[in-house]
N, C-alpha and C positions, 0 to 999 in steps of 0.2 A: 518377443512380441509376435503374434499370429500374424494372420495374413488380413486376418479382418479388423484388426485393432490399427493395421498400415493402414488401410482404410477409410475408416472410421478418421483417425485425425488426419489424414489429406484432405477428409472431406469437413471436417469443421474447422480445418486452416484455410480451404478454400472461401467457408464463409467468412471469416476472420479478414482474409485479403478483402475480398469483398466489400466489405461492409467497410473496412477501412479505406478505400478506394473511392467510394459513394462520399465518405464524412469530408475525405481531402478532397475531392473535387471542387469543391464549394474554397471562394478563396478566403470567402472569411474564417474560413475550420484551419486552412493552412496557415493564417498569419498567428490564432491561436495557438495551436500548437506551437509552432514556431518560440513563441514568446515564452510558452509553458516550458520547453526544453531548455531554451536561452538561459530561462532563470534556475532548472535544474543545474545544470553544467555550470554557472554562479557560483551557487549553492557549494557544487559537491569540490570547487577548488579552494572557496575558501574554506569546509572543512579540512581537506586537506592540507592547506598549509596551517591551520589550528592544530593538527596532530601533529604536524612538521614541530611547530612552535614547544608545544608543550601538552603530550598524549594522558598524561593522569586529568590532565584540568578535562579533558576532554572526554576520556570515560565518564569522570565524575560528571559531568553534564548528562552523557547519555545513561548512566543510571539513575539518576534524579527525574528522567522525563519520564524512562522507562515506571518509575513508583509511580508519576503522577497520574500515568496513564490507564497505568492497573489500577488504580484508587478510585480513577473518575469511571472505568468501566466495572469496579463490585459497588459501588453506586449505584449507576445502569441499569445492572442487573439486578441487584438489590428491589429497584423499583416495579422490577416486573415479576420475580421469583421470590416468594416467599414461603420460608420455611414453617412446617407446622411444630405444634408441642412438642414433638418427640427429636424434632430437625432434621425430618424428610421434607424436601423440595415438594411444594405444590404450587403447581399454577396458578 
């Protein structure tokens, strides 16, 4: 990495503090967050004890989401991209 690319993201991680520092100042952004993480860290032990329990049941869920997800985003896109006669992509 250069010398300018060092740079370059001190200075848009400075913004990044920043602006993070402004959002937390405010107490009501801190109890939100707070609550936002509380419920990640929830979250990420009862997955974990799900995998503990039994790890196939638990792929199987997250390739089931994984389809649904793609399904519902060539949808999406479906709606906005449309292919001409020959099935080149036109806007």
């Amino acid at each position: 990495m250069s010398k300018n690319n060092k740079g370059l993201f001190s200075f848009v991680m400075g913004i990044a503090m920043g602006a993070a520092a402004v959002f937390l100042s405010k107490d009501e952004n801190r109890k939100k967050t707070k609550k936002t993480i509380d419920e990640t860290v929830e979250k990420a032990k009862y997955l974990k004890d799900e995998v503990e329990k039994d790890p196939q049941k638990v792929k199987k869920m997250a390739e089931n989401k994984i389809k649904t997800v793609a399904k519902e985003a060539r949808e999406k896109l479906s709606k906005v991209i449309k292919p001409d006669n020959e099935g080149e992509v036109n806007k």
